[in-house]
Short mmCIF file of the C-alpha atoms (twelve columns), coordinates in Angstrom:
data_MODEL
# 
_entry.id   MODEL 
# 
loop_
_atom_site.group_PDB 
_atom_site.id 
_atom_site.type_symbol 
_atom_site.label_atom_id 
_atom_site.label_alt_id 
_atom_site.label_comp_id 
_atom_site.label_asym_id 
_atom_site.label_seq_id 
_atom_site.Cartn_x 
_atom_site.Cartn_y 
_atom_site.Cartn_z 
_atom_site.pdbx_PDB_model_num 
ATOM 1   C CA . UNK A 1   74.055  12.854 50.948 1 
ATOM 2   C CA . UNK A 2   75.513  10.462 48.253 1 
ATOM 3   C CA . UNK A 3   72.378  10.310 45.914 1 
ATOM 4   C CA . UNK A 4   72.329  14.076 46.189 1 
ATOM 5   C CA . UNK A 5   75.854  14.473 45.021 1 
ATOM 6   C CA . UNK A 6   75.194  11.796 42.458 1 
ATOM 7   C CA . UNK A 7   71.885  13.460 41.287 1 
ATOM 8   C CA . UNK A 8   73.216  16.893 41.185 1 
ATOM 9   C CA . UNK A 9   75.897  15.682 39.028 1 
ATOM 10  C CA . UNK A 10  73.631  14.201 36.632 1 
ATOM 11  C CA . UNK A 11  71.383  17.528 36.817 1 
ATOM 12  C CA . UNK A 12  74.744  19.312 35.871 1 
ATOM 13  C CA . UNK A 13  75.721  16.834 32.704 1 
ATOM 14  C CA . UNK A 14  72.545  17.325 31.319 1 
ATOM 15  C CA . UNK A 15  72.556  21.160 31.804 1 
ATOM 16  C CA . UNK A 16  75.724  21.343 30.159 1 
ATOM 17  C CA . UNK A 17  74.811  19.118 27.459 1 
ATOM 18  C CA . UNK A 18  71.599  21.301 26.677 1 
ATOM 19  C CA . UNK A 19  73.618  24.318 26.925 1 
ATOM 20  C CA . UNK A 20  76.062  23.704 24.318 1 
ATOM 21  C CA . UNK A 21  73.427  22.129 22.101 1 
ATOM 22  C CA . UNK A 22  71.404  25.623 22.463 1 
ATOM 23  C CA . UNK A 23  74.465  27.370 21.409 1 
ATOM 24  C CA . UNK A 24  75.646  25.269 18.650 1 
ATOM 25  C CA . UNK A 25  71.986  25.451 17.304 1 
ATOM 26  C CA . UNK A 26  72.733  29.037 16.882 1 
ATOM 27  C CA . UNK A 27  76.452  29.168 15.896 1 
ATOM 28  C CA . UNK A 28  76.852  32.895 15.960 1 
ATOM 29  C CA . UNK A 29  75.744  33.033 19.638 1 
ATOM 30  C CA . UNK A 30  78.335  30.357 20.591 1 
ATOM 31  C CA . UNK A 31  81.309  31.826 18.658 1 
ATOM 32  C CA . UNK A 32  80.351  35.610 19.214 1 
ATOM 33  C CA . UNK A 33  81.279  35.536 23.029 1 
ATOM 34  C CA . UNK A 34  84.792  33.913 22.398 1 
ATOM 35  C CA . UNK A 35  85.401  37.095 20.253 1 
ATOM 36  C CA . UNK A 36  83.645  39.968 22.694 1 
ATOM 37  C CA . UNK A 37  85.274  38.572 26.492 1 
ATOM 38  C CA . UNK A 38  88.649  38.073 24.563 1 
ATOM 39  C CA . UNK A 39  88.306  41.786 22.970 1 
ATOM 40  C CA . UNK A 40  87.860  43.238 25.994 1 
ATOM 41  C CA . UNK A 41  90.414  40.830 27.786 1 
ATOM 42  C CA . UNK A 42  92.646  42.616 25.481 1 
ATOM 43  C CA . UNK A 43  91.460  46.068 26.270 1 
ATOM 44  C CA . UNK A 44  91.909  45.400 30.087 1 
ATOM 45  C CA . UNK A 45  95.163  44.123 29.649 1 
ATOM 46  C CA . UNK A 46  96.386  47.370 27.717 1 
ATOM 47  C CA . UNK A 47  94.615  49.213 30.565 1 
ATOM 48  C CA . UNK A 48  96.617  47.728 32.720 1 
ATOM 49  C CA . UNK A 49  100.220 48.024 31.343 1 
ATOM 50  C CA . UNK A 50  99.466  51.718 31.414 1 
ATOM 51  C CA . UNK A 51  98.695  52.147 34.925 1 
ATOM 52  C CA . UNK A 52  101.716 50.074 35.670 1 
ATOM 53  C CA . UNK A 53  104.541 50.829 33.750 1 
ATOM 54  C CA . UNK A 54  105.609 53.632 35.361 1 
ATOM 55  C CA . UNK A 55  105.068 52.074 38.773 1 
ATOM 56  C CA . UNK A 56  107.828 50.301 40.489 1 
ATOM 57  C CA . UNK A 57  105.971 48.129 42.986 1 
ATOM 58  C CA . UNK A 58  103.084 48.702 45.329 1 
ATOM 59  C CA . UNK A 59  103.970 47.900 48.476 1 
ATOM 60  C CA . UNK A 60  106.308 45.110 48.707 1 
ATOM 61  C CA . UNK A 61  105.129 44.008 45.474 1 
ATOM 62  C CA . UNK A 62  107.316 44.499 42.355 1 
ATOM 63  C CA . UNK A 63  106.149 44.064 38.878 1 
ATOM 64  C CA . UNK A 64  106.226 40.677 38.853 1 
ATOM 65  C CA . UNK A 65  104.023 39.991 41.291 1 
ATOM 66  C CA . UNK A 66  101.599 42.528 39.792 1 
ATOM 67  C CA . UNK A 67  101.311 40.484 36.871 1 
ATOM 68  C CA . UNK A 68  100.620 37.170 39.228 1 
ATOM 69  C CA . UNK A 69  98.117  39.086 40.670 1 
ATOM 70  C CA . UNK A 70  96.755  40.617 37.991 1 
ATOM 71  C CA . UNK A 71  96.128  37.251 36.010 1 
ATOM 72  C CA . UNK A 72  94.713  35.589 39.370 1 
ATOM 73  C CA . UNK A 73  92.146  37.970 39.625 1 
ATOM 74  C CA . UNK A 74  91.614  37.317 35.906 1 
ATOM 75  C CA . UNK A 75  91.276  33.456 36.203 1 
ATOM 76  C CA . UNK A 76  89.136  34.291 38.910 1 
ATOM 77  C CA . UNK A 77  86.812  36.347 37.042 1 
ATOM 78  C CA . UNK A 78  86.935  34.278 33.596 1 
ATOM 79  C CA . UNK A 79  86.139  31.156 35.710 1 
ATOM 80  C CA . UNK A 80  82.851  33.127 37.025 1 
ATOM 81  C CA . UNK A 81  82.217  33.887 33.414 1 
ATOM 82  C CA . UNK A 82  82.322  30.938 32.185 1 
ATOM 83  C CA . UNK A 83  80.715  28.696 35.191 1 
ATOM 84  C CA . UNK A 84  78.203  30.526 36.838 1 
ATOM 85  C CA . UNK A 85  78.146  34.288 36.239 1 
ATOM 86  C CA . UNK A 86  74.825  34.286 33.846 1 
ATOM 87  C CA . UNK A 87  73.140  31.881 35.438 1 
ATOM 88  C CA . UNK A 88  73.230  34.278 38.846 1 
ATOM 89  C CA . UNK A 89  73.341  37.269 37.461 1 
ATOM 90  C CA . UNK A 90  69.446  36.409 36.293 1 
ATOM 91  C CA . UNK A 91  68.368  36.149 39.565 1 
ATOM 92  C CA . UNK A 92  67.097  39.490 39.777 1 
ATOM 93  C CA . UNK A 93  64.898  39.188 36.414 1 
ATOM 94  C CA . UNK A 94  63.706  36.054 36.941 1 
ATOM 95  C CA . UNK A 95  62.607  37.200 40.847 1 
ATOM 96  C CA . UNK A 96  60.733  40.059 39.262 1 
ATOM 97  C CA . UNK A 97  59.108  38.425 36.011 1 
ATOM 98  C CA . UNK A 98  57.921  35.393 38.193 1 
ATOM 99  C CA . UNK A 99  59.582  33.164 36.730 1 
ATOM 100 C CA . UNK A 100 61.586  31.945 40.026 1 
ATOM 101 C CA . UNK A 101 57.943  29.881 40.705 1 
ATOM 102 C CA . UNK A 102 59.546  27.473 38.178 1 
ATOM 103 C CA . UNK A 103 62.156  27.291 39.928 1 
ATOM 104 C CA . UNK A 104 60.610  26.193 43.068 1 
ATOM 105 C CA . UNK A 105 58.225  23.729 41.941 1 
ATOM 106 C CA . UNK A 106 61.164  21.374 40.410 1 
ATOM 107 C CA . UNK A 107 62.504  18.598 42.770 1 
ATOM 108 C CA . UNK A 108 65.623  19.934 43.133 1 
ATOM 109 C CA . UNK A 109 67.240  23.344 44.975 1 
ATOM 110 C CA . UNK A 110 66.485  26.111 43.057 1 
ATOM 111 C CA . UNK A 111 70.114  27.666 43.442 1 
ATOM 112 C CA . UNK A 112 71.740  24.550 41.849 1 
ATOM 113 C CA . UNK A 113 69.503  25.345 38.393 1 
ATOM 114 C CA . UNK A 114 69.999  28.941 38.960 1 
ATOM 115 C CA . UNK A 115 73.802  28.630 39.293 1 
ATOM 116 C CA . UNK A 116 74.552  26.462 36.471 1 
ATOM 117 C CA . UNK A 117 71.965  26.292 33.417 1 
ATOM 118 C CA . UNK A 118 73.472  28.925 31.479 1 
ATOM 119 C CA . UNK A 119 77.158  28.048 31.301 1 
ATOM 120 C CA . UNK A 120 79.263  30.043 29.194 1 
ATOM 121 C CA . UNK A 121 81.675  28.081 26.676 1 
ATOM 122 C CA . UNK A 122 82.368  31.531 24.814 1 
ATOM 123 C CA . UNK A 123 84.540  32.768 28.462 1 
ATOM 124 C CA . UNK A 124 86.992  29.772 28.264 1 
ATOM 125 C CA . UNK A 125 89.388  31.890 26.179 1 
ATOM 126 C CA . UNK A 126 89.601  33.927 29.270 1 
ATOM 127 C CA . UNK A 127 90.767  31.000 31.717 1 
ATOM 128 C CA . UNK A 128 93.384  30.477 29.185 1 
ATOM 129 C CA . UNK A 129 94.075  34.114 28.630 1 
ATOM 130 C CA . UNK A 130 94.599  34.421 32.110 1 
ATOM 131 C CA . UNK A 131 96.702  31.576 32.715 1 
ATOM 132 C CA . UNK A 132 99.328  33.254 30.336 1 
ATOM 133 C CA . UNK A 133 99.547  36.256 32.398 1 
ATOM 134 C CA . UNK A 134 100.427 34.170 35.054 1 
ATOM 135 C CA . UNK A 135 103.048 32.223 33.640 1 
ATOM 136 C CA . UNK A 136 104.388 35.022 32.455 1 
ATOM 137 C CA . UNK A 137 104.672 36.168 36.363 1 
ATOM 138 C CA . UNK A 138 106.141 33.392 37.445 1 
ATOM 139 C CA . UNK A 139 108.732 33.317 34.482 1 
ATOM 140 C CA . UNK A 140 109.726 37.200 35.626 1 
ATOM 141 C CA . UNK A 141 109.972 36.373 39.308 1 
ATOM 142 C CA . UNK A 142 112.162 33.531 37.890 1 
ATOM 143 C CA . UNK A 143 110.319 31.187 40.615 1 
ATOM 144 C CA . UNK A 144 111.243 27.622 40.715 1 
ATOM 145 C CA . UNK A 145 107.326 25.899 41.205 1 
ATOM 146 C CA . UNK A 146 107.252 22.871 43.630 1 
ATOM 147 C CA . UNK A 147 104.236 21.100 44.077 1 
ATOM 148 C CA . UNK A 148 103.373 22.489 47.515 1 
ATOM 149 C CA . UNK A 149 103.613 25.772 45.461 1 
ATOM 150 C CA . UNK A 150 101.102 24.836 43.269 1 
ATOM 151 C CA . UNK A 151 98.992  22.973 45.515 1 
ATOM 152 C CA . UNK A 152 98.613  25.955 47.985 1 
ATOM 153 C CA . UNK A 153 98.259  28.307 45.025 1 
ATOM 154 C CA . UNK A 154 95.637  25.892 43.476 1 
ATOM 155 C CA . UNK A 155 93.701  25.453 47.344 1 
ATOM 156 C CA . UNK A 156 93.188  29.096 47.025 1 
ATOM 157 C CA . UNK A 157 92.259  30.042 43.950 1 
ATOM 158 C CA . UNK A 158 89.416  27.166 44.605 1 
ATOM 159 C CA . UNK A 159 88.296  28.824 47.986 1 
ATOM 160 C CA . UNK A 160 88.191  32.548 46.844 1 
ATOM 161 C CA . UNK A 161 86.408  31.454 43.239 1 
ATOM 162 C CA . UNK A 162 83.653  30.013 46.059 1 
ATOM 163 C CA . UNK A 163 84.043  33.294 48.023 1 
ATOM 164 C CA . UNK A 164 83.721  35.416 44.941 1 
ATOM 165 C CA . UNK A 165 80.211  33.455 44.239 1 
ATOM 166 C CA . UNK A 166 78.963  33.643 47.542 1 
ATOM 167 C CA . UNK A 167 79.179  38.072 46.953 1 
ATOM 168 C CA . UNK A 168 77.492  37.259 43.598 1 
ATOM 169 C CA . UNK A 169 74.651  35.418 44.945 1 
ATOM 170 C CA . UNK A 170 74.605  37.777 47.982 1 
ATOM 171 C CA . UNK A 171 74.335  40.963 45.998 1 
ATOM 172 C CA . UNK A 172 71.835  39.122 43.433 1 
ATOM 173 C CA . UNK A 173 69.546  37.678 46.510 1 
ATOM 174 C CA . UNK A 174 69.074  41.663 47.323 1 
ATOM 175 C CA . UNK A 175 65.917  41.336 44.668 1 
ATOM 176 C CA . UNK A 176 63.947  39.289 46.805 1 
ATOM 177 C CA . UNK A 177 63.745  41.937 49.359 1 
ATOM 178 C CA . UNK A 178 64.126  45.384 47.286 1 
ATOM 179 C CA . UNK A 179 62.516  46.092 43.803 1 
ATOM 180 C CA . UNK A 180 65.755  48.141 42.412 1 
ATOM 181 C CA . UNK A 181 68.867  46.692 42.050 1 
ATOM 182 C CA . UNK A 182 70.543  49.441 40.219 1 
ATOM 183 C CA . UNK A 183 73.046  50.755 43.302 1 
ATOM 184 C CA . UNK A 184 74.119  46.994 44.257 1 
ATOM 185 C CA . UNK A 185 75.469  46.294 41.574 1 
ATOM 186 C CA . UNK A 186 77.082  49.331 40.657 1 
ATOM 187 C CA . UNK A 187 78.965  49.062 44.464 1 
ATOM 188 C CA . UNK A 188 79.585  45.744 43.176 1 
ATOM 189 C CA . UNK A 189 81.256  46.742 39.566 1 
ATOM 190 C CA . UNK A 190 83.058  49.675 41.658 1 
ATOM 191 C CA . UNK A 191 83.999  47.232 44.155 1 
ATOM 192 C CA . UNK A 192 85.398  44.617 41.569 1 
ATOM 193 C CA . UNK A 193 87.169  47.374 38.829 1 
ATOM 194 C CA . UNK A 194 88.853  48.628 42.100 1 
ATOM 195 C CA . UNK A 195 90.329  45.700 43.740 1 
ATOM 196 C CA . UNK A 196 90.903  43.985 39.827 1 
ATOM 197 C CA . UNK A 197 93.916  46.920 40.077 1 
ATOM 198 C CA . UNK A 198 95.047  47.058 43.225 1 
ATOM 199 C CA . UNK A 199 96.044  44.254 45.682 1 
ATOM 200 C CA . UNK A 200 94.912  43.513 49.156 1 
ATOM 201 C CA . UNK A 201 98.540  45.073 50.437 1 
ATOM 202 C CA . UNK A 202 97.433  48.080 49.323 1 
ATOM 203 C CA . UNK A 203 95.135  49.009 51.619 1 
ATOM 204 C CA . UNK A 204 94.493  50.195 55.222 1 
ATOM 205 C CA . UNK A 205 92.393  51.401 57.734 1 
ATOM 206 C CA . UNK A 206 89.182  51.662 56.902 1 
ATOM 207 C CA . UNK A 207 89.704  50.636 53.104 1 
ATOM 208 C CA . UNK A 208 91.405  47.348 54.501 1 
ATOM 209 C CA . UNK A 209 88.063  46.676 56.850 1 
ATOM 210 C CA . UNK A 210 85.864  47.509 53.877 1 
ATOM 211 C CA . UNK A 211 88.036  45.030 51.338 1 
ATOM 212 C CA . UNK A 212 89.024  42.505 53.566 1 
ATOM 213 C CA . UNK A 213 85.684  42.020 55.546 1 
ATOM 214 C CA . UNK A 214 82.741  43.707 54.326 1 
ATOM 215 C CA . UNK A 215 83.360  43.313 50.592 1 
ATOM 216 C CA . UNK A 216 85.741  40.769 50.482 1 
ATOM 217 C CA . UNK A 217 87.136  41.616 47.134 1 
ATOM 218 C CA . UNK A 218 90.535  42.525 48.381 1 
ATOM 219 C CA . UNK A 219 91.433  38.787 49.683 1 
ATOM 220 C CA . UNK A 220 90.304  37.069 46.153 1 
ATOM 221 C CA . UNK A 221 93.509  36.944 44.346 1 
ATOM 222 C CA . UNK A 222 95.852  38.592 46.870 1 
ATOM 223 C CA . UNK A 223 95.790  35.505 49.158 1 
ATOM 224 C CA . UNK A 224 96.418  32.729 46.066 1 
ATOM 225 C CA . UNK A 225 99.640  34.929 45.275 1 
ATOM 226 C CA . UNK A 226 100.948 35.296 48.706 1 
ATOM 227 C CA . UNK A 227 100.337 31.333 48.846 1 
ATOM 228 C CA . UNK A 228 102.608 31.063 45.839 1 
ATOM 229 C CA . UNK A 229 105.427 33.703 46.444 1 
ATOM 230 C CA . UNK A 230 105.507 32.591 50.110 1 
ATOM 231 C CA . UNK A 231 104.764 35.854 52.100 1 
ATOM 232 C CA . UNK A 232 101.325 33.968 53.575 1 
ATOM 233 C CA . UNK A 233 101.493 33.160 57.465 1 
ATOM 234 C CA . UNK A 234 99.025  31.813 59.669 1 
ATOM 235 C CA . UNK A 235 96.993  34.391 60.504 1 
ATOM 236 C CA . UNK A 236 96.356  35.635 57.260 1 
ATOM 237 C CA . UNK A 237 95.645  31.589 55.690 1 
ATOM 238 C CA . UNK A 238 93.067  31.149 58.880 1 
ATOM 239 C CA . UNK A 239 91.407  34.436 58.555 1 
ATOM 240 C CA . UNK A 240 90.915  33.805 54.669 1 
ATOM 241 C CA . UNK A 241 89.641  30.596 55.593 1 
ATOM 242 C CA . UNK A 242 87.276  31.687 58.511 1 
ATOM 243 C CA . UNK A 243 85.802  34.708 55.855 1 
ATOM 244 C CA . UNK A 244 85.234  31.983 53.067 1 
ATOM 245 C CA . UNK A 245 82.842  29.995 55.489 1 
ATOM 246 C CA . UNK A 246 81.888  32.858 57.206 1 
ATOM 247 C CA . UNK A 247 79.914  34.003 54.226 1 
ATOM 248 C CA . UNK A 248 79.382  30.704 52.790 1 
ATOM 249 C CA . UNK A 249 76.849  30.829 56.358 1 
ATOM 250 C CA . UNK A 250 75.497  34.121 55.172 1 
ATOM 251 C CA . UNK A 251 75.053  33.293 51.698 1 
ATOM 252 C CA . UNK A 252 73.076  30.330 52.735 1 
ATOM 253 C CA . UNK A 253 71.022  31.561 55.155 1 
ATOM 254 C CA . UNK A 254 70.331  35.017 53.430 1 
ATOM 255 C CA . UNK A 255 69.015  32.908 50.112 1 
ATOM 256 C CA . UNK A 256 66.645  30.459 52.178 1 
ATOM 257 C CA . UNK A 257 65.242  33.893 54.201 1 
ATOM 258 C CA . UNK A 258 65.085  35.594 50.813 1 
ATOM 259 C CA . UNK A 259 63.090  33.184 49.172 1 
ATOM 260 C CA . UNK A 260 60.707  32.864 52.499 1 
ATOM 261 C CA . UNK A 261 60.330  37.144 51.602 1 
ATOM 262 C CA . UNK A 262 59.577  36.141 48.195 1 
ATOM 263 C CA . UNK A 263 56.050  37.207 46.771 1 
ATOM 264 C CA . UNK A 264 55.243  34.454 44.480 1 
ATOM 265 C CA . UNK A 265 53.778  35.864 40.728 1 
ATOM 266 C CA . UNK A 266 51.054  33.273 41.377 1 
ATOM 267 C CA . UNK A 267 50.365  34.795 44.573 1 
# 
């Protein structure tokens, strides 16, 4: 298990090292995306302080914990962006072109290379972006942070970043059974443009099954702010924790079935 971690990590220096060196071959394509995520940052933002400045709160949530929220789901998104988004999200090409064989001839999982050879420098505007926001949260909730705050808040943003890779990889593994991926990802983008404005308290009955269990999108930043502003209890930290592994399970065991359905191109 050690010379696996130990390997991977070496695997991952070297894919980040030939990642920036790509990009900084090619200036334009490494300073273009640090100009295009924080444009449309921006544009979400405004989007944003239009839906909610006429609203009071949402539920028991006041602005200020809109704006925590808002900038969790943010950091969440920008850290996808930036760490593993475009190496997943090319699942679906490479499953169809063929070029997955390449993947599974090389001595190492397939996943790992997948996940991680096309980080994204150009999103780390975002992470910062987004850790504004929620500054600016805490400063209007005028919170004093301890650091048990931060370390719960911290615990969970780590576990529902996981959880928000497991439904990319999920969705994305759907190509090694279907041809068409069009309607999975647009339940995805629906999925994720919903929940980005509207926190897990917001919804019930069937929406809150649906959010909190099916599509887990609902949990993702709600639970790292009710960490910090102290309205989580047990239930709701075990059942956030039970979901994460829950589909960390599924998203194991539906990749290694996928890629027993896959039709090699040299087949």
């Amino acid at each position: 298990m050690t010379n696996r971690i130990k390997k991977n990590m070496h695997v991952l220096r070297e894919l980040f090292y030939l990642r920036v060196h790509g990009l900084m071959v090619f200036r334009f394509d490494f300073f273009a995306p640090f100009f295009v995520d924080g444009s449309l940052f921006m544009i979400q933002l405004m989007a944003f302080h239009a839906i909610y400045s006429n609203v009071d709160a949402i539920g028991s949530w006041g602005k200020g914990e809109m704006i925590l929220y808002i900038g969790t789901f943010s950091l969440i998104n920008a850290l996808c962006m930036t760490i593993y988004f475009f190496g997943v999200n090319s699942i679906p090409y490479k499953v169809r072109s063929g070029e997955l064989d390449l993947y599974l001839s090389k001595p190492i999982s397939p996943l790992f290379l997948l996940t991680f050879e096309n980080i994204s420098p150009g999103s780390i505007p975002l992470i910062m972006m987004s850790i504004c926001i929620i500054a600016y949260g805490v400063h209007m909730l005028k919170m004093k942070l301890t650091i048990v705050m931060i370390a719960g808040y911290l615990f969970w943003l780590i576990i529902m970043t996981i959880l928000y890779y497991e439904m990319e990889v999920i969705i994305r593994s759907v190509s090694l059974y279907i041809v068409s991926m069009a309607r999975m990802e647009q339940i995805e983008e629906a999925s994720i443009d919903l929940c980005m404005k509207l926190p897990g308290i917001a919804f019930y009955g069937v929406y809150k099954i649906i959010f909190y269990l099916i599509l887990p999108y609902g949990i993702m930043a709600t639970l790292p702010v009710q960490s910090m502003i102290g309205e989580m209890n047990l239930q709701t930290a075990v059942y956030g924790i039970c979901i994460a592994s829950l589909f960390s399970v599924i998203t194991a065991a539906y990749w290694k079935q996928g890629l027993k359905h896959y039709n090699s191109a040299s087949s």
